[in-house]
C-alpha positions in Angstrom: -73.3 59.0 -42.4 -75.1 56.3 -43.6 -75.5 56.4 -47.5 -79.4 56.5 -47.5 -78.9 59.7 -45.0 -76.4 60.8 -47.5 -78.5 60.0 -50.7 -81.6 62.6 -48.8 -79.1 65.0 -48.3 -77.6 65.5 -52.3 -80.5 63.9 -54.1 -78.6 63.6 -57.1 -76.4 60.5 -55.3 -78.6 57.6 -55.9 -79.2 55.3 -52.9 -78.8 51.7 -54.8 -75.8 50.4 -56.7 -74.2 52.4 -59.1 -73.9 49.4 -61.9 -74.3 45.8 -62.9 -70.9 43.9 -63.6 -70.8 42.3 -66.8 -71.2 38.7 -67.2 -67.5 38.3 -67.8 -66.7 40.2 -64.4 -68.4 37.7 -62.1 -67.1 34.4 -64.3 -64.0 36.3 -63.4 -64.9 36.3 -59.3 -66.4 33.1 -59.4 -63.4 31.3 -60.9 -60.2 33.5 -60.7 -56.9 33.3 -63.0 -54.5 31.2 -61.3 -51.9 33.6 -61.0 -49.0 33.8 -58.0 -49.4 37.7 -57.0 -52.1 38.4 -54.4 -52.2 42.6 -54.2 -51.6 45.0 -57.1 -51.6 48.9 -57.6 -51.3 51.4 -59.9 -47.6 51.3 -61.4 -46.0 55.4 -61.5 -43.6 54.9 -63.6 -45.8 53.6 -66.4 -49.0 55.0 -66.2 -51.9 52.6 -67.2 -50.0 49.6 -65.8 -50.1 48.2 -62.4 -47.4 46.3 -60.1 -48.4 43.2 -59.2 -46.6 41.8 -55.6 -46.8 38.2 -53.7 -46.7 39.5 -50.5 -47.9 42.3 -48.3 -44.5 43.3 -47.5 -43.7 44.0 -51.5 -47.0 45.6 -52.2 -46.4 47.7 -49.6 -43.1 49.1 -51.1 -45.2 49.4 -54.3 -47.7 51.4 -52.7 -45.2 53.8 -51.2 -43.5 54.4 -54.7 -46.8 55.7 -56.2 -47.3 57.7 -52.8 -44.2 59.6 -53.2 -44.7 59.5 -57.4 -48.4 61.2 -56.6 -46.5 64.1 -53.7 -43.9 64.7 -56.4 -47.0 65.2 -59.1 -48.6 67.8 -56.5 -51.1 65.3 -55.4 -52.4 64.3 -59.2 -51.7 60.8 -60.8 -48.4 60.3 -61.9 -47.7 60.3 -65.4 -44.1 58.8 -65.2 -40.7 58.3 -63.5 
């Protein structure tokens, strides 16, 4: 469903964007940290961290660690290994 159908339908979802970024966030896009790691996600072991991974094949693994960290929580964040 296309959001303005969806924005008629519940009228408290607004059809436009929900916020401005910052003017740090897009110095940030337009001239990114030069860092080696491409993908990152939330880490499970240490919550408020991530794992940061140069390839897909390593994120990948990463992801599927907080995956099984988030079944083994009942389907809630993980708050640890």
């Amino acid at each position: 469903m296309p959001a303005a159908s969806v924005a008629r339908v519940a009228s408290t979802i607004r059809s436009g964007p929900i916020g401005n970024p910052g003017l740090a966030s897009l110095q940030a896009a337009a001239k990114p940290a030069d860092v080696g790691y491409l993908y990152y996600v939330a880490n499970p072991c240490k919550p408020g961290t991530h794992s940061f991974s140069t390839t897909l094949a390593e994120f990948e693994q990463d992801v599927q660690r907080y995956n099984q960290a988030r079944e083994a929580a009942g389907g809630k964040q993980p708050s640890g290994c």
